[in-house]
C-alpha positions, 0 to 999 in steps of 0.5 A: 052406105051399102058397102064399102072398101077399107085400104089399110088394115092397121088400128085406124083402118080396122077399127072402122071396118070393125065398125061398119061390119058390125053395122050391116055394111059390106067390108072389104079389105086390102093392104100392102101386106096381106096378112094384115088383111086377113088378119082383120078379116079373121077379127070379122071386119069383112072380107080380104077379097076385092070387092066384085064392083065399085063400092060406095066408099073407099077409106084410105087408112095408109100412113100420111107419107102414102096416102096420096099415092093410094088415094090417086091410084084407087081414084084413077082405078075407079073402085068407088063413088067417094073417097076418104082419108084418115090420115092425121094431116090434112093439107099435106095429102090434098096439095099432092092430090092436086099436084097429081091432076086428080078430080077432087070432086069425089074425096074428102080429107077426114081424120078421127080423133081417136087411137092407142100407142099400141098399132095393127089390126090386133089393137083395132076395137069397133068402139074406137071412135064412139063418141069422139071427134072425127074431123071432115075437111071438105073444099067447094069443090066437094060433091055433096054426095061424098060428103053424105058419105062421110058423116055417113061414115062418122055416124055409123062409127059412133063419132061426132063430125067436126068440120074444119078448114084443113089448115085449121085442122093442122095447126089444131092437131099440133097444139093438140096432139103432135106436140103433146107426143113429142114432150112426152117422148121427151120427158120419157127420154130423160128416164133412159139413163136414169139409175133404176133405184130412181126408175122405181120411184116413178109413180102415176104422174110420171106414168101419166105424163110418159103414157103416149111415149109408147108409140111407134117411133116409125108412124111418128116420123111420117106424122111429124114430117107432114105437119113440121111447121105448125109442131115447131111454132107450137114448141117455140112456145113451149121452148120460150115457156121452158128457157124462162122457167129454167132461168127462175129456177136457177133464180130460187138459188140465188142470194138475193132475195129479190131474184128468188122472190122473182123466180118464184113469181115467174113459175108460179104464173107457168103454173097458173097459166097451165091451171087455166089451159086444163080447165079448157079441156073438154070432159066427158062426152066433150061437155065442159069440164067438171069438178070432181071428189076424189075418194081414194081406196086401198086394194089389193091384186086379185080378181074382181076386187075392181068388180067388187068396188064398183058394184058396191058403188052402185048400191050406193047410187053412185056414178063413177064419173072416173077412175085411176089406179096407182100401183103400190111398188114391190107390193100387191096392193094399189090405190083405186081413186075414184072421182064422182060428184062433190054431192056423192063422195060422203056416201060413196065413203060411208058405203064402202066403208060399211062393206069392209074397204079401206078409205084413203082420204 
């Protein structure tokens, strides 16, 4: 890929510009608004000028409600070989492409699996995507050319390229992330309310849990809007896991033993059900999940006391496969939980206590 023409200066579309740039490719950049694209540029993603010919690739990195739309005009205007699509809903954006009568021998629906709450160019980093899927949804109808293009794309983004069906890709993106936002904005909505003495309260799992409740309310809506269905089947799950839980809840205050002992059951198995499901998640580098050691230690808020931890680690010989910190509330001080190998957590103990740190078992 010599060059190449990114339409959409926001996290997605920078970040892979970033990405490209830094790989030898000539970038252009355009958006709806042009002090997003200047903004990139000036971040050195390449340049906010139209490019002077057709480029190899055109990237559209718009919101799913416009992608079609600008992938028909930059189709019909001929500015590239091939096209692509980051949005995060597949199926949605190539039925209105058909729905256009465009040729759809040149594009290909891809969409990285990688982001941040935060939005813009400002939040766009070139390692965004290293080493995380980036899904490409091509049809038979497909010109192997675009296709190249875009594992093209993948590679020089450090990603790793999944093909998929792009129904499949839907269904698969509602499991695994369109549902996981709204429960977390859900259970992040209850705090709204709440008393802030028991605002202070919250500790890492709430933070865990609430995390991407962050994000942009508005990119959500259009996310959501293109990909209903899939979500609502996955949280008819949910809801039937939910309705049921409460109901053992309310059996754990009943009398009769035999309900409670019922209720229990039942939660129990919700429980041991999500034990299961986690194990399935992938680990590092998308390798099966490993078992960890945690050794816990006690810091304190200043500068380079994280730096210190780890150098000391690596005089130890061990890799820190991990790391957590919980904040001490009202005061400077927090817990650093830092997950290695069950083999390396004795020595990885014995070494920083040797150097004066405070172990927490």
């Amino acid at each position: 890929m010599r060059n190449a023409l990114v339409i959409g200066a926001g996290l997605i579309g920078t970040s892979a510009a970033l990405a490209l740039a830094g790989r030898g490719v000539s970038v252009h950049l355009a958006d709806h608004d042009p002090d997003r694209a200047r903004t990139a540029a000036a971040l050195g993603a390449g340049s906010d000028e139209p490019p002077p010919g057709r480029v190899d690739l055109a990237l559209v990195a718009v919101p799913p409600a416009h992608t079609a739309t600008v992938l028909a005009e930059a189709m019909r205007a001929g500015v590239a070989l091939g096209y692509a699509d980051v949005a995060g809903v597949k199926g949605g954006p190539r039925r209105e492409l058909e729905d256009l009568g465009i040729d759809l021998s040149t594009y290909i629906g891809t969409h990285p699996m990688a982001g941040k709450e935060s939005s813009g160019p400002l939040a766009a980093n070139a390692d965004l995507f290293e080493g995380r899927p980036w899904v490409l949804t091509p049809t038979p109808e497909t010109d192997t050319e675009v296709l190249n293009l875009a594992l093209e794309l993948v590679a020089l983004c450090g990603a790793v390229p999944v093909v998929m069906d792009a129904a499949a890709h839907d269904r698969a993106v509602a499991l695994v992330s369109h549902t996981p936002q709204l429960v977390s904005s859900m259970v992040a909505a209850r705090l709204e309310s709440a008393d802030q003495t028991v605002v202070r309260l919250c500790g890492q799992g709430i933070r865990d849990v609430t995390r991407i409740a962050a994000s942009d309310p508005r990119m959500w809506i259009e996310i959501l809007s293109a990909n209903p269905g899939p979500v609502a089947d996955v949280l008819d799950g949910v809801a039937a896991d939910l309705g049921e839980t409460v109901e053992s809840l309310r059996a754990l205050q009943s009398a009769d033993e035999a309900k409670r002992r019922g209720g229990a059951a039942r939660i129990a198995d919700v429980l041991r059900r999500g034990n299961v499901g986690r194990q399935r998640v992938p680990g590092k580098h998308g390798e099966a999940p490993a078992v960890y050691e945690t050794v816990g230690v006690l810091i304190s808020d200043q500068p380079g006391e994280l730096a210190r931890i780890f150098a000391d680690a690596g005089r130890a010989g061990v890799n820190i496969e991990d790391v957590r910190i919980d904040h001490a509330t009202g005061q400077q001080a927090g817990l650093v939980q830092l997950m290695v190998g069950p083999q390396a957590a004795p020595a990885l103990s014995a070494t920083l206590s040797e150097r004066g740190w405070s172990i927490r078992h």
